[in-house]
MIKOL-106124 format. One line per 4 residues: number of its first residue (from 1); their letters; for each residue x, y, z of C-alpha. Coordinates in Angstrom, 3 decimals. Layout:
NUM	A	X,Y,Z  ...
# end
This chain:
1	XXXX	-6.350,61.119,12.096  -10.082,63.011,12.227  -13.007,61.185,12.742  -14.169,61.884,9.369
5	XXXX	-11.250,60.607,7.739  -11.436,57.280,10.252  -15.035,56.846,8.895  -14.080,57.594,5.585
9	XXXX	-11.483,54.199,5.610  -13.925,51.775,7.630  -17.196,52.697,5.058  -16.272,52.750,1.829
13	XXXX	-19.112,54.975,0.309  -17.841,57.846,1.819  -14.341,57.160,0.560  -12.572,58.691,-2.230
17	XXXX	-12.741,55.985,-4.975  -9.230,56.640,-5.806  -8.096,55.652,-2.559  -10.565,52.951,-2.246
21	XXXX	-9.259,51.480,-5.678  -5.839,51.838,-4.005  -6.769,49.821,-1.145  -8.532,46.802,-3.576
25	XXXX	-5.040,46.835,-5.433  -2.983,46.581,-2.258  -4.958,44.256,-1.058  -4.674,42.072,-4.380
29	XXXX	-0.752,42.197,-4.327  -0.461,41.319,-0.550  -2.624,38.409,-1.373  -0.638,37.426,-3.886
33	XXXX	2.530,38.030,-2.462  1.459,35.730,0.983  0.660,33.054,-2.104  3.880,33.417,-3.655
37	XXXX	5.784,33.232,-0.369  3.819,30.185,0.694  4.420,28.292,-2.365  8.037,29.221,-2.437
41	XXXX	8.100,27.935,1.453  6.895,24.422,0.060  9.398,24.652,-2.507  12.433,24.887,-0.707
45	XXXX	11.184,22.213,1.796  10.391,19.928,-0.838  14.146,20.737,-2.255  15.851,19.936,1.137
49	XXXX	14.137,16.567,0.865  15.469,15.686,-2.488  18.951,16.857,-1.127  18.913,14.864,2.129
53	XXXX	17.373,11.882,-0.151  20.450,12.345,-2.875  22.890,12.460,0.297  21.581,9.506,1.513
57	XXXX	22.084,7.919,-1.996  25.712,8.639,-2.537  26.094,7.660,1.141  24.942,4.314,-0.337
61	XXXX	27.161,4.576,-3.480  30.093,5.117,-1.438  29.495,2.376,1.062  28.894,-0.206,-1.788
65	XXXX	31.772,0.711,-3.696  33.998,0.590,-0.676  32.835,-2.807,0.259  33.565,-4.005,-3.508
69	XXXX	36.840,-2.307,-3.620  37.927,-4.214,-0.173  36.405,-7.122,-0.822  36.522,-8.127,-4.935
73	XXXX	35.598,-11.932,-4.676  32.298,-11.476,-3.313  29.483,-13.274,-5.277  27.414,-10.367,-5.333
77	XXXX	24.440,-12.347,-7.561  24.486,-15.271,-6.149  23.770,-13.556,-2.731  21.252,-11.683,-4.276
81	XXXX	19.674,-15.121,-5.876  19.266,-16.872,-3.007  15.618,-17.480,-1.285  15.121,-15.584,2.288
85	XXXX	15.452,-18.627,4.619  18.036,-20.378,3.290  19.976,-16.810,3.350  19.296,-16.893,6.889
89	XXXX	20.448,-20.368,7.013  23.846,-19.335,5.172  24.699,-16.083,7.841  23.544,-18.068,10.428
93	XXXX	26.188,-20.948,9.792  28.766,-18.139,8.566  29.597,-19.402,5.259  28.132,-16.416,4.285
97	XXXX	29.040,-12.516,6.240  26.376,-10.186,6.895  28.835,-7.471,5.661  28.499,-9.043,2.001
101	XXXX	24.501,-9.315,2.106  24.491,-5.637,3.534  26.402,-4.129,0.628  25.258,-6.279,-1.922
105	XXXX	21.834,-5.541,-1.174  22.790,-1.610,-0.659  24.035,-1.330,-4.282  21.346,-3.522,-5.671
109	XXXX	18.807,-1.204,-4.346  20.977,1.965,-5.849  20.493,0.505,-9.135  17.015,-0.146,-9.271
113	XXXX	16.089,3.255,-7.452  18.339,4.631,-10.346  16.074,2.593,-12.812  12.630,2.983,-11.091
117	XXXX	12.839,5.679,-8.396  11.932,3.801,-5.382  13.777,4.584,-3.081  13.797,8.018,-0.568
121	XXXX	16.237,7.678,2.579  18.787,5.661,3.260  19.082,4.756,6.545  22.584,5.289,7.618
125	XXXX	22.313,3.588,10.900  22.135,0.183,9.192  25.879,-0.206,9.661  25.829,0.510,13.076
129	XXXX	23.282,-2.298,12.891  25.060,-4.591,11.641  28.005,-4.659,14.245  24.854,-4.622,17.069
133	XXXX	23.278,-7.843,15.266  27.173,-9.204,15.479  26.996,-9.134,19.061  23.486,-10.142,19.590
137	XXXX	24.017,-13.178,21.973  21.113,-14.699,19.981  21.003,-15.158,16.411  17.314,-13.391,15.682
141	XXXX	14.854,-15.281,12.883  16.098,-12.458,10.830  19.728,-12.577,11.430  21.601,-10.451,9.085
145	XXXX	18.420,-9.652,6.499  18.491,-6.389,5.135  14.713,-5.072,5.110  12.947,-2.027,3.353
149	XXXX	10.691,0.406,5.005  7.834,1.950,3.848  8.084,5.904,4.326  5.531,5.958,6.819
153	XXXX	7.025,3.836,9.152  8.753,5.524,11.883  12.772,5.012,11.660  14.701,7.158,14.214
157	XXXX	16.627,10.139,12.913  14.826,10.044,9.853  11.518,11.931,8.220  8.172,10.021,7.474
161	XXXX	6.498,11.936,5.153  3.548,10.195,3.266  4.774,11.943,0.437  3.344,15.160,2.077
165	XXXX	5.376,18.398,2.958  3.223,19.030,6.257  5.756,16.004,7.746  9.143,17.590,6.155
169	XXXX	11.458,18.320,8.667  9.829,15.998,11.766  12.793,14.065,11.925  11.351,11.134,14.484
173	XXXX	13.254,10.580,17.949  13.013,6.636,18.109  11.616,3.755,15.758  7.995,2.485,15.695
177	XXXX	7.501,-0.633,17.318  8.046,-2.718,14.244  11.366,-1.625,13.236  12.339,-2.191,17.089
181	XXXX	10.956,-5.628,16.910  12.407,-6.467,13.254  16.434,-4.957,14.910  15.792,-7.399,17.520
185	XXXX	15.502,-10.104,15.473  18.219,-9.647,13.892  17.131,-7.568,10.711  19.137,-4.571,9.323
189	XXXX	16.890,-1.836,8.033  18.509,-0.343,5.054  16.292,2.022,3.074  12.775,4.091,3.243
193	XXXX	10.971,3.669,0.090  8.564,6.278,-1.911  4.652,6.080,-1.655  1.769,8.493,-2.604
197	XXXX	0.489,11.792,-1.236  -1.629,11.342,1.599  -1.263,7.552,0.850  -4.872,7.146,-0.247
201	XXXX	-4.170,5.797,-3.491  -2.685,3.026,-5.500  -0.092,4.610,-7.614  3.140,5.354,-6.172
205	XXXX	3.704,9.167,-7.163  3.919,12.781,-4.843  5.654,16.286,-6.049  8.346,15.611,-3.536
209	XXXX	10.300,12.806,-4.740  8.527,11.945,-7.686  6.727,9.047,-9.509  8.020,5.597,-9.279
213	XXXX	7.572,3.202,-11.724  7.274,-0.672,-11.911  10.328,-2.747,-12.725  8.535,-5.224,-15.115
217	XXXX	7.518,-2.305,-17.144  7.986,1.116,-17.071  5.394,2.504,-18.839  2.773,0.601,-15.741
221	XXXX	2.701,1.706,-12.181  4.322,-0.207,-9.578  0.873,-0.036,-7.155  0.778,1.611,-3.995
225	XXXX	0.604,3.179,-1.881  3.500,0.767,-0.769  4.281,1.302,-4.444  8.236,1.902,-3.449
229	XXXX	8.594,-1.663,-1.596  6.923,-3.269,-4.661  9.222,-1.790,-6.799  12.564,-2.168,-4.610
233	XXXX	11.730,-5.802,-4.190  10.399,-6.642,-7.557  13.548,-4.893,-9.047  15.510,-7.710,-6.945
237	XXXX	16.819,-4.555,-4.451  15.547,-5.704,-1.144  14.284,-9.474,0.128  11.675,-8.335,2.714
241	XXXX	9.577,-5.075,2.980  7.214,-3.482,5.301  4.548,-1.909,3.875  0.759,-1.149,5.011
245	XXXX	-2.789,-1.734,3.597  -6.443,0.165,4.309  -7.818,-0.565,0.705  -5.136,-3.046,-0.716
249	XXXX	-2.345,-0.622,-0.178  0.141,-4.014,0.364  -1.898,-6.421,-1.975  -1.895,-3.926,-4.940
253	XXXX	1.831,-3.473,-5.743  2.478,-6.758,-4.786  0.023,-8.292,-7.621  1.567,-5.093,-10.359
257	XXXX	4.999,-6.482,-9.530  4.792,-10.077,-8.986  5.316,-10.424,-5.150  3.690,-11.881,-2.452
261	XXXX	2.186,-9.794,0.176  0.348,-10.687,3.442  -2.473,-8.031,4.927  -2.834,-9.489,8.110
265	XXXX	-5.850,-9.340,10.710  -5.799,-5.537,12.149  -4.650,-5.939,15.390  -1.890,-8.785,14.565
269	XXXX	0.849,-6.346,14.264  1.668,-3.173,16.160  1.256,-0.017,14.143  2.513,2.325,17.250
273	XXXX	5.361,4.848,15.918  3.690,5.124,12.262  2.560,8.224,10.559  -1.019,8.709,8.711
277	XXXX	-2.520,11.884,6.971  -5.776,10.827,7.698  -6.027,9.767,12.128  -9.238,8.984,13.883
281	XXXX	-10.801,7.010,11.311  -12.100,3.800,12.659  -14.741,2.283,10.115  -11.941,0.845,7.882
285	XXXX	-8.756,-1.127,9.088  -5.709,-0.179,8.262  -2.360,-2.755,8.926  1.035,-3.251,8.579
289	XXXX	2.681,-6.668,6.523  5.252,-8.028,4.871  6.325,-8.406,1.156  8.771,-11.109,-0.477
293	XXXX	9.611,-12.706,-3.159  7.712,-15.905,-2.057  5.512,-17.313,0.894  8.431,-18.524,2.968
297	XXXX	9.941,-15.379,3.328  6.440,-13.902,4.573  5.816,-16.396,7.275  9.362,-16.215,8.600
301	XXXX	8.774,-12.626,9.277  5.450,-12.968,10.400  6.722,-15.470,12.677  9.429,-13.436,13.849
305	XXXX	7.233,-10.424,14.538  5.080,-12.697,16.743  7.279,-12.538,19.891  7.780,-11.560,23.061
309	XXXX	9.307,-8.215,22.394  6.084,-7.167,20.121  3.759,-8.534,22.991  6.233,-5.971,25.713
313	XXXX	6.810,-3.059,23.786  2.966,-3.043,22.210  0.601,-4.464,25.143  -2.374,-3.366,22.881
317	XXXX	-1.537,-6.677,20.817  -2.782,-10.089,21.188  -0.042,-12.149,22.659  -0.295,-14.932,19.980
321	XXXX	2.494,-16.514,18.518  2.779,-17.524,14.964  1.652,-21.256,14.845  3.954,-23.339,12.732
325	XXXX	1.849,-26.768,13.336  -0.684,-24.775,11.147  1.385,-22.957,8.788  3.407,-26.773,8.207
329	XXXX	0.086,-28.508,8.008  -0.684,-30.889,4.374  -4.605,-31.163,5.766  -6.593,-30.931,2.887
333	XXXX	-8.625,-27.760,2.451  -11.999,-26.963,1.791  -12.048,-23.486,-0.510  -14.618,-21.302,-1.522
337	XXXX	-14.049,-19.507,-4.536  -15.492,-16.836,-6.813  -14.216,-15.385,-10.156  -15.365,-11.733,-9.801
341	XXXX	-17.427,-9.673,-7.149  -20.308,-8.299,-8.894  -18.584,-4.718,-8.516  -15.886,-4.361,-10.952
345	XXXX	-15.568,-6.973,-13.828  -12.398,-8.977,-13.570  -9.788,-8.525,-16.640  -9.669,-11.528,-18.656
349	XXXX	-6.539,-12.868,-17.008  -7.726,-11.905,-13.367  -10.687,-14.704,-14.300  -7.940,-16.835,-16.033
353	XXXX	-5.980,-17.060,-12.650  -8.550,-17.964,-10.416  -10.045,-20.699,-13.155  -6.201,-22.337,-13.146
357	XXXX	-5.665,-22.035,-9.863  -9.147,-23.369,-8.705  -8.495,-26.135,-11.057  -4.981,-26.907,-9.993
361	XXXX	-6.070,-26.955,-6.005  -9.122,-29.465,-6.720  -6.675,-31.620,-8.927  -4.549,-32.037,-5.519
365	XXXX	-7.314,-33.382,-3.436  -8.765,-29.993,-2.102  -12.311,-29.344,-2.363  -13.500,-26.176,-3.902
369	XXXX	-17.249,-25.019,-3.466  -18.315,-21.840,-4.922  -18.998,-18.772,-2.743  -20.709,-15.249,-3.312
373	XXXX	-19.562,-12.172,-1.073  -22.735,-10.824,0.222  -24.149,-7.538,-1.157  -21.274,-6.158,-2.759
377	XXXX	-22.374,-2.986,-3.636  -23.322,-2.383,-0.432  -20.156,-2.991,0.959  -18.143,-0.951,-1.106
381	XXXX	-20.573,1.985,-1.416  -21.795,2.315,2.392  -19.609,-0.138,4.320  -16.356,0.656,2.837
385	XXXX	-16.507,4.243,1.048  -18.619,6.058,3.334  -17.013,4.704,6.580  -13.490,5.753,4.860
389	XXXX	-14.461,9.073,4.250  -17.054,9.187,6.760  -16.343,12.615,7.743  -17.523,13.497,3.969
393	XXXX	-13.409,13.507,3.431  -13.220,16.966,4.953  -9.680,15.502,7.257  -8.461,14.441,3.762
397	XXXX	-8.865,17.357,2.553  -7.434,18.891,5.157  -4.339,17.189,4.646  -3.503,19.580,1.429
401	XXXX	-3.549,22.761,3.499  -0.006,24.004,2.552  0.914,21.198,0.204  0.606,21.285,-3.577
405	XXXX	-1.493,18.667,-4.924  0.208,15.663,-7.561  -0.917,15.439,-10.540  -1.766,11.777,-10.114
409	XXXX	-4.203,12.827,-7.070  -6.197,15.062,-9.019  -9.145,13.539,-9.713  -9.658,12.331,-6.402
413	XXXX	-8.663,15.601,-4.667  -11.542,17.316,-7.013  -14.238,15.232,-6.136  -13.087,15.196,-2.280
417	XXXX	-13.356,18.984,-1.880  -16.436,18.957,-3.718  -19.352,20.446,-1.338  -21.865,17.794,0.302
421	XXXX	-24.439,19.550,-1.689  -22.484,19.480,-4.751  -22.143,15.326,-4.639  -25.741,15.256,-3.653
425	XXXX	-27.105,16.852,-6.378  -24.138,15.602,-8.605  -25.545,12.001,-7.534  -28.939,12.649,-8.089
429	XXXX	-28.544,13.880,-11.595  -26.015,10.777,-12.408  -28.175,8.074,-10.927  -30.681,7.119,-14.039
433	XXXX	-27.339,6.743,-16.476  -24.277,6.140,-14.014  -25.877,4.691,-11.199  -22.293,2.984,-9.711
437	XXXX	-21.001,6.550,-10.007  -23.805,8.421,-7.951  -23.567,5.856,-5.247  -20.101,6.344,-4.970
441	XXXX	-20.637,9.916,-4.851  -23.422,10.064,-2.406  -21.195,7.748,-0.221  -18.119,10.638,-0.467
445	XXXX	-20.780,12.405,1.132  -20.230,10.929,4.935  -22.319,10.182,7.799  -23.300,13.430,8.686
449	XXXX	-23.326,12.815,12.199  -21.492,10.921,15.366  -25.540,9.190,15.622  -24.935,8.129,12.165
453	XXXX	-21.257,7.113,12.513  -22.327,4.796,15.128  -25.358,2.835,13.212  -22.277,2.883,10.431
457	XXXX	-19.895,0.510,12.446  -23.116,-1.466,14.051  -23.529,-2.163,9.994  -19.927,-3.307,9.745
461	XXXX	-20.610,-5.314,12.187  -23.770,-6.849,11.642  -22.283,-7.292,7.909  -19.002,-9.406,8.937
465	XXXX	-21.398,-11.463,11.269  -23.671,-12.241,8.049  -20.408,-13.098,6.034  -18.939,-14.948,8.657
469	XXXX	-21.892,-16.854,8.637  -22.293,-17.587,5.310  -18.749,-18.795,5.286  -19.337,-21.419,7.800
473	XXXX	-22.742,-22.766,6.618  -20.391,-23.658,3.473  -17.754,-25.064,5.818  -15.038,-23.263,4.182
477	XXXX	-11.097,-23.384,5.374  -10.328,-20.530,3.086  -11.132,-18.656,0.307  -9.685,-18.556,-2.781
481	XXXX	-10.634,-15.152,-5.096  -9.134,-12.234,-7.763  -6.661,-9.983,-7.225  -6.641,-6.423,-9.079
485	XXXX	-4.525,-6.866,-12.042  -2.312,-6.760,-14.210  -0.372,-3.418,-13.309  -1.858,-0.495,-14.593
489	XXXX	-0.846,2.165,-16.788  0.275,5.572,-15.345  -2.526,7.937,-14.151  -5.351,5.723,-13.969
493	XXXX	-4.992,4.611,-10.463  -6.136,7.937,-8.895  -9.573,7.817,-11.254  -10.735,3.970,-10.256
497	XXXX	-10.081,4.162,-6.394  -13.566,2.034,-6.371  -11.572,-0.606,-8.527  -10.352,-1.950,-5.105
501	XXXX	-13.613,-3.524,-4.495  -11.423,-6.736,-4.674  -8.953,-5.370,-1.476  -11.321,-3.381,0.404
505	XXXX	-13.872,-5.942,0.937  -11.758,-7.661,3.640  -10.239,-4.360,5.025  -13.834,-3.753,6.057
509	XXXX	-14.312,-7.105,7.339  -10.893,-7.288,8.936  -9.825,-10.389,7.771  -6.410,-11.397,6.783
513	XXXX	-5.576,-11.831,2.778  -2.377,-12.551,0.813  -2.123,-12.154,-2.596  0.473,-14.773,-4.841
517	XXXX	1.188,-14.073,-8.633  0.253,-17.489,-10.328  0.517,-16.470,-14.499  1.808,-13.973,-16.784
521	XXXX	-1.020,-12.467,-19.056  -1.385,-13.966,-22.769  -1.714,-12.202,-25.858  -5.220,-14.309,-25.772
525	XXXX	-5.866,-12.142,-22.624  -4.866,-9.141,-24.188  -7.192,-10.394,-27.356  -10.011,-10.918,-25.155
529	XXXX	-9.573,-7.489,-23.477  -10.827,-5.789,-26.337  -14.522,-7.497,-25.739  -14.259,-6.232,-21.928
533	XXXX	-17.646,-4.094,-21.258  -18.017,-4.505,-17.420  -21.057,-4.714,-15.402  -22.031,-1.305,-15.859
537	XXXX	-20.316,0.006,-19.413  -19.787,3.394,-17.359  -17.064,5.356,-17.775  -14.850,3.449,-14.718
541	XXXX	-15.362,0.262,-17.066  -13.525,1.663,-20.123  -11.226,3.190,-17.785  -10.438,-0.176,-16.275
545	XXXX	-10.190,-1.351,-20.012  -7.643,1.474,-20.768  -5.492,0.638,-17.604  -4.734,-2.605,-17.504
549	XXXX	-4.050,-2.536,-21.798  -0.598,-3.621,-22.898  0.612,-6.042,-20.387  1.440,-9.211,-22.107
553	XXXX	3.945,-11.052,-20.240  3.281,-8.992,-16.769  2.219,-11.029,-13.464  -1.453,-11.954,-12.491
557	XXXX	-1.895,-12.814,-9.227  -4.814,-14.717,-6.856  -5.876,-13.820,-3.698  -6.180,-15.958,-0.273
561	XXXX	-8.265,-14.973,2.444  -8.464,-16.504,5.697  -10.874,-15.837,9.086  -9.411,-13.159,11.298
565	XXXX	-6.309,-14.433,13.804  -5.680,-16.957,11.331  -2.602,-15.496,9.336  -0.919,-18.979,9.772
569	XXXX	-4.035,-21.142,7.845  -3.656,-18.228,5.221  0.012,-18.140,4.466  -0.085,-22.205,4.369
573	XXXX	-2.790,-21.839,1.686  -0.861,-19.165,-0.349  2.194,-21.737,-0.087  0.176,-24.202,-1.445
577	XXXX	-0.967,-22.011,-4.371  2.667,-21.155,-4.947  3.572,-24.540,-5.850  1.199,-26.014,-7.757
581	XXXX	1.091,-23.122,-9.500  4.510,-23.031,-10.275  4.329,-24.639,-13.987  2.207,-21.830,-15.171
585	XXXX	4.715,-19.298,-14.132  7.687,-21.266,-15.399  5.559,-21.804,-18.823  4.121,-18.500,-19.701
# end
């Protein structure tokens, strides 16, 4: 090639436009082409993980059916009926095999993942498991229970995803602490259940194995992001689930589906061998708890988590045993209590529960004293929002690179990418009519720098010493406040992510909470709903409105928040809501 015809190609106004149009179109189709190929790469990866997912359900079909064919007089629904400890109680004492609960609990959760699409991986090596927990020489808290897994949550020879192709394929070499500690107590993992992209978000939907729905009602979300455990379990498909919470992520689909679920204290339970889109972030804590069907079944987990083997194989955890003197006390409490937070406007039965419940607790000899959170707004816009995304969301967004984004994550995704200067000016324009909104947005914005990261967390801090504070000038046990609810319709989780002001507030101050479902909402609730304005009457008001329409007869739940290390005082006080609030479930 001349010289002239080298310059010719590298400046472009000496070219012949023919060949320079040439080029542009080439160009154009190779970029194209490298877009077509890279979607069609995501494509087939997200189609092997349906296939390995249907494998894994016929796997279950066939192991279910072979267990009923061999074995015809098992009382597959009374097995299924029966509370968490006394099933315990029953393989323990052998009147009942752990073969029966394992299959009976394998086909129950076929049928509801059939129903609700819950469900993602079976884990084969549950029967495998089972003949191990035989020959255990001690029978483990959890001898024999068959327990769901959140898809995060390392299992060996299986995938944790997050609902995000960039984990396909990264089949994990050995279980996260947790499911170590849960096989050594006897427990039988059976199943890895579905959550949302990236898991920042409270629906329970990604493009990989599709959106899950709540049991109750199909037309609501189940919650999330452990949105596949509260479905399983509310569906009656599993008796105990893992799942995790860094806005409410346990707490929300165990209020849309009628389940209690314990967030405990950050540092309570070992989170080694699980898988996050979003690492490094240390403003917020995130945790791993149970869900069950009722507070029993949560403290006999907790309580078997709480042992040596946790303490050995994690020695980043505090070597504290679960306290049953505590848990077992009848000590009356003293309970603060407040019916909304100043942020979002409770729905009419949210306020509802907490009135009956505070009500039902003073009537047996507790004391109740009301209680404010502290600068609400504040929390939730600075404390909570900016230290979650304090790197303006830019690792979030990261997350996406070669992934497609769902639907259902839209409207976060949008305002995520948008460009600091974008939400600035975006803020400043929205602040005289939508002045929630342009906090919220200015908050997306970050911290800008490691300086500013730093004065962040000294905020957090100085902010749980304040509330800490305020809590013991009162002399409070406990507290006793709403719980997001009820269950949402489809698509509206991913445009109120604020409307976890209720959650978030103690993920920021790293306290442990429990939410129990007390009611069912009324048609007087759904009457009242109507007159719902909010504190703002912005557009996240009417979309709260919209999602929580239509639920007559769905769970409400409360929730119970304790001081930090004090899981045991908690779960006793959520026991003590479950039964006296027991006649307004049975009634309504």
């Amino acid at each position: 090639m001349t010289q002239e015809r080298l310059w010719q190609l590298l400046d472009p106004s000496w070219a012949d436009p023919r060949l320079l149009s040439a080029l542009l179109c080439g160009s154009a189709a190779a970029t194209m082409l490298l877009k077509w190929l890279s979607q069609r790469q995501i494509q087939q990866k997200m189609e092997e993980a349906r296939r390995t997912r249907d494998r894994g359900l016929e796997r279950m079909e066939k192991a279910a059916s072979r267990f009923k064919k061999e074995n015809p007089g098992v009382q597959t629904e009374h097995i299924l009926s029966l509370p968490m400890v006394e099933l315990v109680e029953k393989l323990k004492e052998g009147s009942l095999s752990l073969e029966s609960v394992l299959y009976s609990y394998i086909g129950k959760a076929l049928e509801v993942t059939q129903e609700v699409n819950c469900v993602i991986d079976f884990i084969h090596g549950c029967e495998d498991q089972l003949q191990k927990v035989k020959q255990q020489k001690e029978k483990g808290l959890l001898y024999g229970i068959p327990v769901s897994i959140k898809d995060h949550i390392n299992c060996k020879g299986h995938v944790s995803s997050g609902g995000m192709v960039k984990f396909l394929g990264q089949v994990m070499e050995e279980d996260s602490v947790i499911v170590q500690v849960l096989k050594s107590q006897g427990a039988i993992p059976f199943v890895k259940t579905n959550s949302p992209q990236t898991m920042i978000n409270y629906d329970c939907s990604n493009l990989i194995f599709g959106q899950t729905l709540n049991p109750l009602n199909h037309k609501k979300s189940p919650g999330g992001s452990s949105g596949g455990e509260g479905a399983l379990i509310g569906g009656g498909g599993s008796i105990l689930g893992i799942g995790s919470d860094i806005a409410g992520s346990i707490r929300l689909p165990s209020s849309f589906c009628g389940l209690c679920g314990l967030k405990p204290t950050g540092e309570r339970i070992s989170k080694l061998g699980v898988v996050s889109a979003v690492v490094g972030m240390k403003s917020v804590i995130g945790m791993l708890g149970p869900m069950a069907r009722d507070v029993d079944s949560l403290a006999l987990c907790m309580k078997a988590l709480l042992c040596k083997e946790m303490f050995r194989l994690d020695p980043t955890v505090p070597p504290i045993p679960f306290d049953d003197e505590v848990y077992s006390s009848s000590k009356p409490l003293r309970i603060g209590y407040y019916e909304g937070d100043g942020y979002f406007m409770p729905s009419p039965s949210m306020r509802r529960a907490v009135q009956q419940t505070r009500k039902l607790l003073q009537d047996a000899g507790h004391t109740l004293v009301p209680f404010a959170p502290p600068k609400i707004d504040y929390v939730v816009d600075e404390l909570f929002t900016r230290g979650l995304f304090s790197d303006g969301a830019a690792h979030l967004v990261d997350c996406f690179k070669g992934d497609i984004v769902d639907p259902n994550l839209k409207s976060q995704f949008n305002t995520y990418r948008l460009p600091v200067l974008v939400k600035k000016i975006l803020a400043v324009i929205l602040k005289p009519i939508y002045p929630r909104i342009a906090r919220d947005l200015n908050a997306l914005c970050g911290v800008g720098s490691a300086k500013n990261l730093w004065n962040q967390h000294a905020a957090v801090a100085v902010y749980r010493t304040e509330f800490i504070a305020k809590w013991k000038k009162l002399g409070l046990d406990v507290i006793l406040c709403p719980m997001l609810g009820p269950a949402f319709n489809h698509g509206y989780a991913g445009k109120l992510f604020a409307a976890t002001s209720y959650t978030n507030l103690y993920n920021v101050l790293n306290f442990p909470a429990g939410v129990v479902p007390v009611s069912t909402v009324t048609r007087a609730d759904e009457e009242e709903l109507k007159h719902y304005r909010g504190y703002y009457g912005d557009p996240w008001d009417k979309r709260l409105k919209e999602a929580v329409e239509g639920a007559v007869g769905l769970p409400v739940a409360v929730q119970c928040v304790a001081l930090p290390w004090q899981e045991e005082l908690c779960l006793r006080f959520m026991k003590e809501v479950q039964t006296l609030t027991r006649g307004l479930r049975r009634n309504m």
